[in-house]
C-alpha beads as a LAMMPS data file, in Angstrom:
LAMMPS data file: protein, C-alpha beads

280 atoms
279 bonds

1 atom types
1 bond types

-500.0 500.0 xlo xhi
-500.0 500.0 ylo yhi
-500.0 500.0 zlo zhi

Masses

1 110.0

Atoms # bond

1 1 1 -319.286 70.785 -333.075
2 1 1 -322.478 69.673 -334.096
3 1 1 -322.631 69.902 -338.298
4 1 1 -325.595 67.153 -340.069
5 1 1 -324.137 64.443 -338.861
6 1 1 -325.342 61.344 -340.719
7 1 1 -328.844 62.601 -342.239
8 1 1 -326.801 65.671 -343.912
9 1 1 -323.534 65.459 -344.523
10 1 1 -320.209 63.047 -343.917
11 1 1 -317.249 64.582 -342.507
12 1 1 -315.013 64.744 -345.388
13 1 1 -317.268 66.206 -347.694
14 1 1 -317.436 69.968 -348.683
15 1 1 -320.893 70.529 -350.345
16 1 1 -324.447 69.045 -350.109
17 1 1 -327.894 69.978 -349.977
18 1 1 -330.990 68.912 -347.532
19 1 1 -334.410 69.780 -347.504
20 1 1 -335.694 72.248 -345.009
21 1 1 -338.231 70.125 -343.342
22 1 1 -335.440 67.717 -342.655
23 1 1 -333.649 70.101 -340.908
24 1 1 -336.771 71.250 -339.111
25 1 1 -337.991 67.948 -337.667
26 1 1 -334.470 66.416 -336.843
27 1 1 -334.250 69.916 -334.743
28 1 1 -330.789 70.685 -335.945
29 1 1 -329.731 73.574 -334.045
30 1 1 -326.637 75.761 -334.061
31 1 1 -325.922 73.705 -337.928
32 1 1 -323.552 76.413 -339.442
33 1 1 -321.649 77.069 -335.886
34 1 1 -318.341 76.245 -338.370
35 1 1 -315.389 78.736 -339.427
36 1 1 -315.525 77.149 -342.687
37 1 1 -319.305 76.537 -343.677
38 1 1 -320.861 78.967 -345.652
39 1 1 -324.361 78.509 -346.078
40 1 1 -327.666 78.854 -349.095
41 1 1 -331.452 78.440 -348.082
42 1 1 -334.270 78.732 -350.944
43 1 1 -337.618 78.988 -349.879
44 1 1 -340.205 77.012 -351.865
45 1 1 -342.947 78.310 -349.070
46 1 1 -342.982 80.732 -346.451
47 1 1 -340.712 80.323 -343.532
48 1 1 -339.442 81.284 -340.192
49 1 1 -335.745 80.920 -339.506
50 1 1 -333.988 81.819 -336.350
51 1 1 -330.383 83.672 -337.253
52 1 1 -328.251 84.181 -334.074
53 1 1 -330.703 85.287 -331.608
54 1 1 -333.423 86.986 -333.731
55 1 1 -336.092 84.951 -335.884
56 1 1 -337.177 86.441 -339.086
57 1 1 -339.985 85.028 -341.274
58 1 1 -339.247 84.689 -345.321
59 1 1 -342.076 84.491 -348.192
60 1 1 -341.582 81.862 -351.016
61 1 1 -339.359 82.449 -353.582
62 1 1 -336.312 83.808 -351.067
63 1 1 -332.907 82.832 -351.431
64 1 1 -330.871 83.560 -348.232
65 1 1 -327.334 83.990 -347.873
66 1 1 -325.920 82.943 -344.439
67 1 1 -321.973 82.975 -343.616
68 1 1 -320.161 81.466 -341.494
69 1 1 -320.242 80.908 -337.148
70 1 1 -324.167 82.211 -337.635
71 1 1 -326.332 80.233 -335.517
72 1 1 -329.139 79.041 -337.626
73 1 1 -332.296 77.131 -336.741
74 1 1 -335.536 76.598 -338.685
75 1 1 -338.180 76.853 -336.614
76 1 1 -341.748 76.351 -338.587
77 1 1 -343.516 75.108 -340.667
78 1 1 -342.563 71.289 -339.573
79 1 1 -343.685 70.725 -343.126
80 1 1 -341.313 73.696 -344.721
81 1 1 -340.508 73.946 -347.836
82 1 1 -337.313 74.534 -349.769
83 1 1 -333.285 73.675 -350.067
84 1 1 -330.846 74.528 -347.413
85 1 1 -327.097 74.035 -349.741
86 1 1 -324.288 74.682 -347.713
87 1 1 -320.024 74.463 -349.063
88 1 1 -316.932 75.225 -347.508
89 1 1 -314.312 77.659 -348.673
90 1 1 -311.680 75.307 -349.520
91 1 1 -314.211 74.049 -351.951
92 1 1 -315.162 76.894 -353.732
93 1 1 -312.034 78.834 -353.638
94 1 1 -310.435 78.553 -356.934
95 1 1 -309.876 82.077 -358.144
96 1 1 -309.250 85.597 -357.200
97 1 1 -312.577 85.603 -358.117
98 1 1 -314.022 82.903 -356.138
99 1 1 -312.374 84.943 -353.155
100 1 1 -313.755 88.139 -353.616
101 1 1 -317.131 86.921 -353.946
102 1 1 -317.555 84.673 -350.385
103 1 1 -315.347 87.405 -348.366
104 1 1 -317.730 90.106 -349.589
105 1 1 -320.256 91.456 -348.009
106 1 1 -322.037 89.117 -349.320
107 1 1 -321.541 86.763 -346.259
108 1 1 -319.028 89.320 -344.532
109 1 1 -321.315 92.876 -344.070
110 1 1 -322.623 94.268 -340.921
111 1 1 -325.938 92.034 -341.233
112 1 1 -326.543 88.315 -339.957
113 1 1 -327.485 87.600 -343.959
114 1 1 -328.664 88.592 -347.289
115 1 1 -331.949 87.627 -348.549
116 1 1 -333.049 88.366 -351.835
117 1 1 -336.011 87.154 -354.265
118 1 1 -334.694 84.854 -356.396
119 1 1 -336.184 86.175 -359.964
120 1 1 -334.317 83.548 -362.400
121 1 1 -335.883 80.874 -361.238
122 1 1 -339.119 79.239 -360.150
123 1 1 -339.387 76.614 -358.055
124 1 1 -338.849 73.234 -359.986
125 1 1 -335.971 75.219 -362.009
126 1 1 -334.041 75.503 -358.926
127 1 1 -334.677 72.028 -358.010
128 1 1 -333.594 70.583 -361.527
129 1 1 -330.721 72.620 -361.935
130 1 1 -329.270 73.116 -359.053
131 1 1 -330.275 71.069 -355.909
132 1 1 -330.897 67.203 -358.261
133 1 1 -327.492 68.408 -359.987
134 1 1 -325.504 68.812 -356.774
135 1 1 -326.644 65.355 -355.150
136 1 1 -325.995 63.946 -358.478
137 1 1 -321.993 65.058 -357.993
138 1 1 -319.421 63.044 -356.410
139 1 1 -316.259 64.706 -355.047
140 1 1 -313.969 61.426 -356.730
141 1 1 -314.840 62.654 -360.272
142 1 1 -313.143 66.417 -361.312
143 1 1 -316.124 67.044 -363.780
144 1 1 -318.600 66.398 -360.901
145 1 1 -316.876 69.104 -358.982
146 1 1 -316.497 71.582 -361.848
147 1 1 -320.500 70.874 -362.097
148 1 1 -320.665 71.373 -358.231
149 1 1 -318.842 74.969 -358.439
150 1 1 -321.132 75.723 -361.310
151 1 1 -324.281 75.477 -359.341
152 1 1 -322.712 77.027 -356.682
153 1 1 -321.432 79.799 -358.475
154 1 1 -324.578 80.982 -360.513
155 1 1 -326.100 81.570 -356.790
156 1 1 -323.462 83.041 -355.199
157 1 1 -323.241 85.500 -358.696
158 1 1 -326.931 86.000 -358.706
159 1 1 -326.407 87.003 -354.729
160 1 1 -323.290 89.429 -355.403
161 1 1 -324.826 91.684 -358.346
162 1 1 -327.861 91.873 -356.340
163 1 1 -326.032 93.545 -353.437
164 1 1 -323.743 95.735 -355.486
165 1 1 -327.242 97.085 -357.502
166 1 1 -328.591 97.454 -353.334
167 1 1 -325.128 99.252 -352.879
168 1 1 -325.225 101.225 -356.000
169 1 1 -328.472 102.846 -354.980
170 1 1 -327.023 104.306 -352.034
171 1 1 -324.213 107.036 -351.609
172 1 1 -321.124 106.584 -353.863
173 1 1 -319.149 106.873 -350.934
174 1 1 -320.937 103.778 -349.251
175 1 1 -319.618 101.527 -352.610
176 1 1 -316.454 102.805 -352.250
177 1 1 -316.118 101.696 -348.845
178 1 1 -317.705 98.218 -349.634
179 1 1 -315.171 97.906 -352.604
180 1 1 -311.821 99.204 -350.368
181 1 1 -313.267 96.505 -347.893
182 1 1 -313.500 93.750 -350.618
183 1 1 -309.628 94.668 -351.453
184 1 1 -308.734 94.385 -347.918
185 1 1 -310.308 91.296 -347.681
186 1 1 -308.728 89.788 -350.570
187 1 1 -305.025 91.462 -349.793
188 1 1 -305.482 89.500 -345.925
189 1 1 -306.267 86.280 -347.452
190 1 1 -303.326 86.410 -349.381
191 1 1 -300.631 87.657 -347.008
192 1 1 -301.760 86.729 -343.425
193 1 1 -298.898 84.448 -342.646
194 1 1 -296.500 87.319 -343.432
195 1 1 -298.713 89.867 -342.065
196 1 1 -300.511 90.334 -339.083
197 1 1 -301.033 94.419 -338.477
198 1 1 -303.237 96.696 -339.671
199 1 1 -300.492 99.099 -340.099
200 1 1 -299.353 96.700 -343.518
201 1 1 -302.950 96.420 -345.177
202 1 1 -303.648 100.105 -344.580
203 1 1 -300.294 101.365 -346.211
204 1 1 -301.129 98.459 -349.113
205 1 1 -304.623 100.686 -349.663
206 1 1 -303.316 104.209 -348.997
207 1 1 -305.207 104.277 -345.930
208 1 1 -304.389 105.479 -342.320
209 1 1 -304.714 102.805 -340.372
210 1 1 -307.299 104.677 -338.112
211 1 1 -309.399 105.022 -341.510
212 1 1 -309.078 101.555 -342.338
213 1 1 -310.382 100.623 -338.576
214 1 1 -313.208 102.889 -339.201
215 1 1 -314.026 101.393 -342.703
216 1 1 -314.105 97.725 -341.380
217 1 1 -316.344 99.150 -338.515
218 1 1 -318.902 100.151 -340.963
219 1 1 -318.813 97.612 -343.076
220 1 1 -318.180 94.331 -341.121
221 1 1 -319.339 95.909 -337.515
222 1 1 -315.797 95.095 -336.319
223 1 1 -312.031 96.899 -336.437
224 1 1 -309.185 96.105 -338.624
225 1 1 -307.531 94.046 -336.309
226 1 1 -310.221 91.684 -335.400
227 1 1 -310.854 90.678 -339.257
228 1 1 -307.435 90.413 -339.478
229 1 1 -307.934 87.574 -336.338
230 1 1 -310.483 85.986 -337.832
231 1 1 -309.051 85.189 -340.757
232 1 1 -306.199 83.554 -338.859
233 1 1 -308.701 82.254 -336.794
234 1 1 -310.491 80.460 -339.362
235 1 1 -307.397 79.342 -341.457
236 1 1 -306.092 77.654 -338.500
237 1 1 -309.533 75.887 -337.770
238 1 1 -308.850 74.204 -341.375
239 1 1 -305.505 73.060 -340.941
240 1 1 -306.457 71.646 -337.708
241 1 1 -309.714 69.918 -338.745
242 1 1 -308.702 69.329 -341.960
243 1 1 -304.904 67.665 -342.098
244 1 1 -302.559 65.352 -340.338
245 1 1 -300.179 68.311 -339.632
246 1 1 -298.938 68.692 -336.104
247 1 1 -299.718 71.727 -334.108
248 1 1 -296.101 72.785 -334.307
249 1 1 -296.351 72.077 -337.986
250 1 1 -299.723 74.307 -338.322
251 1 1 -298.425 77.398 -336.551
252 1 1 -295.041 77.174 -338.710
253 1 1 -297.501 77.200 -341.631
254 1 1 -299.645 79.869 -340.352
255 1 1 -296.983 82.168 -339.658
256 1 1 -296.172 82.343 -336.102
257 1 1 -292.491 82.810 -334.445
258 1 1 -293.392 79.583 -332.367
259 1 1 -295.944 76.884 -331.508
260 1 1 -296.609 78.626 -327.571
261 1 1 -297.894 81.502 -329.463
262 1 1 -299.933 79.990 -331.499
263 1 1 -301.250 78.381 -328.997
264 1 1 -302.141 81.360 -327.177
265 1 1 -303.619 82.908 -330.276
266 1 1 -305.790 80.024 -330.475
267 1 1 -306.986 79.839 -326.962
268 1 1 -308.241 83.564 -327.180
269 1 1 -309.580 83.477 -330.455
270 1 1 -311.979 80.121 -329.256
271 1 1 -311.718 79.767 -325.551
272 1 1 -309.906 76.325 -326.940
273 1 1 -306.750 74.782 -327.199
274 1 1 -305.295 73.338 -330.867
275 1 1 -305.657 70.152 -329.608
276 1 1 -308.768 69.979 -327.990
277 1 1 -310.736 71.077 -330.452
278 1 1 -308.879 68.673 -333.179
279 1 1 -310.147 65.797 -330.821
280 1 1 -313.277 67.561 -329.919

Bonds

1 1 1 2
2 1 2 3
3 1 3 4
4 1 4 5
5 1 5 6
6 1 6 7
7 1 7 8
8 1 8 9
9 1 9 10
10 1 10 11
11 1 11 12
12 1 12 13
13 1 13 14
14 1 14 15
15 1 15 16
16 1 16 17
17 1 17 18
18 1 18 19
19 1 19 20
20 1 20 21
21 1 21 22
22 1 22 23
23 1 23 24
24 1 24 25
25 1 25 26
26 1 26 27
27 1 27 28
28 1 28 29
29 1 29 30
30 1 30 31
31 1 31 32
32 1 32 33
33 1 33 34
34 1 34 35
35 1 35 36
36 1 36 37
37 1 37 38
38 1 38 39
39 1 39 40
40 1 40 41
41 1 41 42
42 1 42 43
43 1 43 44
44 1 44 45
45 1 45 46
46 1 46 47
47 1 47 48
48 1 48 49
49 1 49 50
50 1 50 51
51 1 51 52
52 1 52 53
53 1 53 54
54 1 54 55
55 1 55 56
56 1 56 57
57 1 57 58
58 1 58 59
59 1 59 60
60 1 60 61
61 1 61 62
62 1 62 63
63 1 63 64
64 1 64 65
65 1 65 66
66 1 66 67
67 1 67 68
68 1 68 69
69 1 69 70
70 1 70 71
71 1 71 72
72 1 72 73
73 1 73 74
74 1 74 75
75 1 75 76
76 1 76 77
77 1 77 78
78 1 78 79
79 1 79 80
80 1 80 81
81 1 81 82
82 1 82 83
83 1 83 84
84 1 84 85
85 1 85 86
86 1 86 87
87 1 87 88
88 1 88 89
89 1 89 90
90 1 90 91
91 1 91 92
92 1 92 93
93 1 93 94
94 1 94 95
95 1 95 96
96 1 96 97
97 1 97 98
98 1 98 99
99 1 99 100
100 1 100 101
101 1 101 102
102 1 102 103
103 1 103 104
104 1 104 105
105 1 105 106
106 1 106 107
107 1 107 108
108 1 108 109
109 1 109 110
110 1 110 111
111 1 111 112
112 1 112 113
113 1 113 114
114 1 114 115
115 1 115 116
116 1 116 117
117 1 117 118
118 1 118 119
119 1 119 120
120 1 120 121
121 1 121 122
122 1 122 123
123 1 123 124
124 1 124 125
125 1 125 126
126 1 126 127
127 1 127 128
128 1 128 129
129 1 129 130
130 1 130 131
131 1 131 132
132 1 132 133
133 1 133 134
134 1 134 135
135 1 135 136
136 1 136 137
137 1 137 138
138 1 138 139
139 1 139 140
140 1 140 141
141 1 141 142
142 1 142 143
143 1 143 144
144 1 144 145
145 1 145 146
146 1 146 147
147 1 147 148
148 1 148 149
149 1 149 150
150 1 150 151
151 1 151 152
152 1 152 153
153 1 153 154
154 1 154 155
155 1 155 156
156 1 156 157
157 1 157 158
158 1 158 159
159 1 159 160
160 1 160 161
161 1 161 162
162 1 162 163
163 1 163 164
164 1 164 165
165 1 165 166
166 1 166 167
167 1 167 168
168 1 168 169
169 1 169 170
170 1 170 171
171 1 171 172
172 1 172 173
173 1 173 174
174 1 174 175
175 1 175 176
176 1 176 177
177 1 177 178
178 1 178 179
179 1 179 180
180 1 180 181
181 1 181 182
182 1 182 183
183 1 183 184
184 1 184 185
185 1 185 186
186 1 186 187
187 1 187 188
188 1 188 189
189 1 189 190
190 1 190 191
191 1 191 192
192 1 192 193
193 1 193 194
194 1 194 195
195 1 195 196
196 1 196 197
197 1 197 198
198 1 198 199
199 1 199 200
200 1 200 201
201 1 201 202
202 1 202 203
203 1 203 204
204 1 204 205
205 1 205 206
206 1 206 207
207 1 207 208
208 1 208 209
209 1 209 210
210 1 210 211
211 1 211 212
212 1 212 213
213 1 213 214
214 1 214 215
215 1 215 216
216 1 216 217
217 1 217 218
218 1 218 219
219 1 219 220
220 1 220 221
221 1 221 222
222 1 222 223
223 1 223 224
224 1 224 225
225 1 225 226
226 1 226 227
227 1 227 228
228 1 228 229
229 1 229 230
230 1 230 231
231 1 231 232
232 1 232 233
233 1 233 234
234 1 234 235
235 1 235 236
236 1 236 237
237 1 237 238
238 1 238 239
239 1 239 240
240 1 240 241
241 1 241 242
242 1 242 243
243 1 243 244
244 1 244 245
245 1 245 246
246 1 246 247
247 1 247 248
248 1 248 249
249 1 249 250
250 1 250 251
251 1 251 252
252 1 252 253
253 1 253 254
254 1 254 255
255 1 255 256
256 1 256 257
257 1 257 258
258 1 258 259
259 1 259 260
260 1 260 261
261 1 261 262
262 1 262 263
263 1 263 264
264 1 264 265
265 1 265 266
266 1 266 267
267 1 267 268
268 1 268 269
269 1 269 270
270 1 270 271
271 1 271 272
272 1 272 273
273 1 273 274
274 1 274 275
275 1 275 276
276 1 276 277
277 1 277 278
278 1 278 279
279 1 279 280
């Protein structure tokens, strides 16, 4: 797993910021290939970024949301301009809230990203408030990290009422859906060790669970039961990158009647086992 090694990022932090053309000429490819990484990118100029397998180019002034496992490259200007900030989940989580927001379709929809034009801000605003305020913060002091949400937070809020007004212009129907997703989403996270089938989270939302299937299809691109096994997936990633906890320990933790079928959870979920990719 190859995540900004020492130019970027150390291992044990969960937030940071880099600028673009550093990402461009140490030709960092495949940087946010992690269950737990969500990513930011401002554009101070214009831009071409490569997203999974397409490349799309951006104007100055974007702001870009990218979640999680997306392949991500920037590809030109070698002189580009602007912030890549990227967090992880166990970071930011602090609230129902905080949940809501980075399971949304915000990072979650059926789309590779969000991009937006960020209209609070000019260019050495965003740099003074947010990007020389993050690499100001360090994770030993609790006011540094309630500063680190902030900035963090005022992005991700600018991002989320932007694609609820994009949502409200559509079909009432289409918000509804987006909103039933959102309480899906937020229902898994709290009860996936206890639950695992779509039949529980559909009878939690009044929902057959065919409905439910179709709703995730339309909104995420993917059924009920595979969000339901990413989640897992993803959870399990943590505990295993994340703590001293034994495999046996982790799959007690996560839920599972015993560590073999964890293991085999794991294995088709990544094409790894736990303890390969803990060493890996």
């Amino acid at each position: 797993m190859e995540l900004y090694k020492s130019a970027v990022v150390k291992e044990r932090m969960q937030f940071g910021t880099t600028k673009l053309a550093e990402v461009r000429a140490q030709k960092m490819r495949n940087v946010s290939q992690n269950s737990d990484i969500f990513f930011i990118i401002r554009a101070f100029s214009a831009v071409t970024i490569k997203i999974d397998l397409t490349s799309y180019d951006f104007i100055a002034g974007e702001l870009i949301f990218i979640g999680p496992t997306q392949r991500v490259e920037i590809l030109a200007p070698w002189s580009a301009d602007g912030f890549l900030i990227w967090f992880t989940a166990d970071f930011y989580e602090r609230s129902k809230a905080d949940t809501e927001i980075i399971n949304s379709g915000l990072f979650f929809g059926n789309h590779s990203f969000i991009s937006m034009q960020d209209t609070y801000r000019d260019d050495w605003t965003f740099k003074k408030l947010i990007v020389e305020r993050l690499a100001g913060c360090a994770e030993d002091y609790m006011v540094d990290m309630m500063v680190a949400h902030h900035c963090i937070e005022s992005l991700l809020l600018d991002g989320y009422q932007a694609m609820f007004t994009q949502e409200r212009s559509k079909e009432k129907g289409g918000v509804v859906a987006l909103q039933v997703f959102n309480q899906f989403s937020i229902l898994l996270h709290k009860h996936y060790r206890e639950h695992s089938s779509v039949q529980y989270y559909a009878n939690r939302l009044h929902l057959s669970p065919r409905k439910l299937t179709e709703l995730c299809f339309a909104i995420a691109g993917k059924s009920a039961k595979c969000v339901i096994s990413d989640v897992v997936t993803r959870q399990a990633l943590r505990y295993i990158k994340h703590t001293e906890l034994s495999i046996s320990q982790i799959s007690y933790e996560m839920g599972f009647s015993d560590e073999s079928n964890f293991r085999n959870f794991f294995k088709r979920q990544t094409g790894s086992n736990p303890l390969s990719y803990r060493q890996g």
